[in-house]
C-alpha positions in Angstrom: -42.7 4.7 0.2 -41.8 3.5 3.7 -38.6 1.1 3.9 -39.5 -2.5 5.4 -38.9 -3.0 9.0 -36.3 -5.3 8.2 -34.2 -3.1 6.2 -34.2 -0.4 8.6 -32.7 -3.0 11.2 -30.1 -4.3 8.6 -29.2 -0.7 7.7 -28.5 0.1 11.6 -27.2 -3.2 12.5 -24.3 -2.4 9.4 -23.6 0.7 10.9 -23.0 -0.3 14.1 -20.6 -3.2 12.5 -18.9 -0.6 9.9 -18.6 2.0 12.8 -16.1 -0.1 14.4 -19.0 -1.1 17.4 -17.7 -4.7 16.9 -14.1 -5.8 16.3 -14.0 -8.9 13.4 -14.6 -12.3 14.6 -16.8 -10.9 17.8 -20.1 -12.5 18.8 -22.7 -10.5 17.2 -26.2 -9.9 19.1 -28.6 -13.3 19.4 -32.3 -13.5 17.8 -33.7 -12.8 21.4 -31.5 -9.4 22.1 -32.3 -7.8 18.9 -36.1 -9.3 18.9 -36.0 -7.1 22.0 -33.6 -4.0 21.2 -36.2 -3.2 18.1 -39.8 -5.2 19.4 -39.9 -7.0 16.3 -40.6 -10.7 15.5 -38.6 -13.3 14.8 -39.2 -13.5 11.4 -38.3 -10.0 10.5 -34.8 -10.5 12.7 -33.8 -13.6 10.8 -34.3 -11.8 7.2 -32.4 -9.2 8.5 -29.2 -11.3 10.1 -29.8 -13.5 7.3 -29.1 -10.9 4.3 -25.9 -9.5 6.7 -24.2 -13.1 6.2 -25.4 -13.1 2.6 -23.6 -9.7 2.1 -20.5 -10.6 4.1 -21.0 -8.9 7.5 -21.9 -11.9 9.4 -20.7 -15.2 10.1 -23.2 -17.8 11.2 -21.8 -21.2 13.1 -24.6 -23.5 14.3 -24.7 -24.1 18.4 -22.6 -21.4 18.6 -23.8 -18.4 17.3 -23.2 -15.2 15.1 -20.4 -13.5 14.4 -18.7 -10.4 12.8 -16.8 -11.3 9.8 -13.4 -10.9 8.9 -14.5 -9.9 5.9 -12.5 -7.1 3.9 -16.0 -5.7 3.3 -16.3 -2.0 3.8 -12.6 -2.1 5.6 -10.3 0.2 4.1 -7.1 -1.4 3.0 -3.8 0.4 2.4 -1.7 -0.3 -0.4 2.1 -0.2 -0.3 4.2 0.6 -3.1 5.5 -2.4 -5.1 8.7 -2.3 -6.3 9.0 -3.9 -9.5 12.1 -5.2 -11.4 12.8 -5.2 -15.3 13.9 -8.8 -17.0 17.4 -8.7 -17.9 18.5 -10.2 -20.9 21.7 -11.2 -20.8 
């Protein structure tokens, strides 16, 4: 079964955002550049940028445009060892 246009672009747009491509809080591509970077339609760009914001990877902001998130999503986070103190009873 072949995977839906839009899902391939999601799938390679989130790799270019996971890879590091963008840094958080970046302008992400407009409608016309990626309309033009994979010679699809509008329609099938929107769904696509559309289920990015939904998962967390984009940020939209009418007038202005889209943007990476800062998002923890897919972001590895270090833990640091938490000290932790015993109640005294006195």
């Amino acid at each position: 079964m072949d995977i839906p246009k839009y899902l391939q672009i999601e799938n390679e747009l989130k790799k270019e955002i996971i890879s590091g491509k963008f840094k958080y809080g970046d302008k992400f591509y407009s409608e016309a550049q990626l309309k033009e970077k994979f010679n699809v339609s509008s329609i099938t760009v929107i769904r696509s940028v559309k289920d990015l914001v939904k998962a967390g990877y984009l940020v939209r902001h009418q007038g202005k445009g889209t943007f990476i998130s800062r998002s923890r999503k897919d972001k590895l986070v270090r833990l640091s060892d938490n000290e932790v103190f015993s109640d005294k009873q006195e």
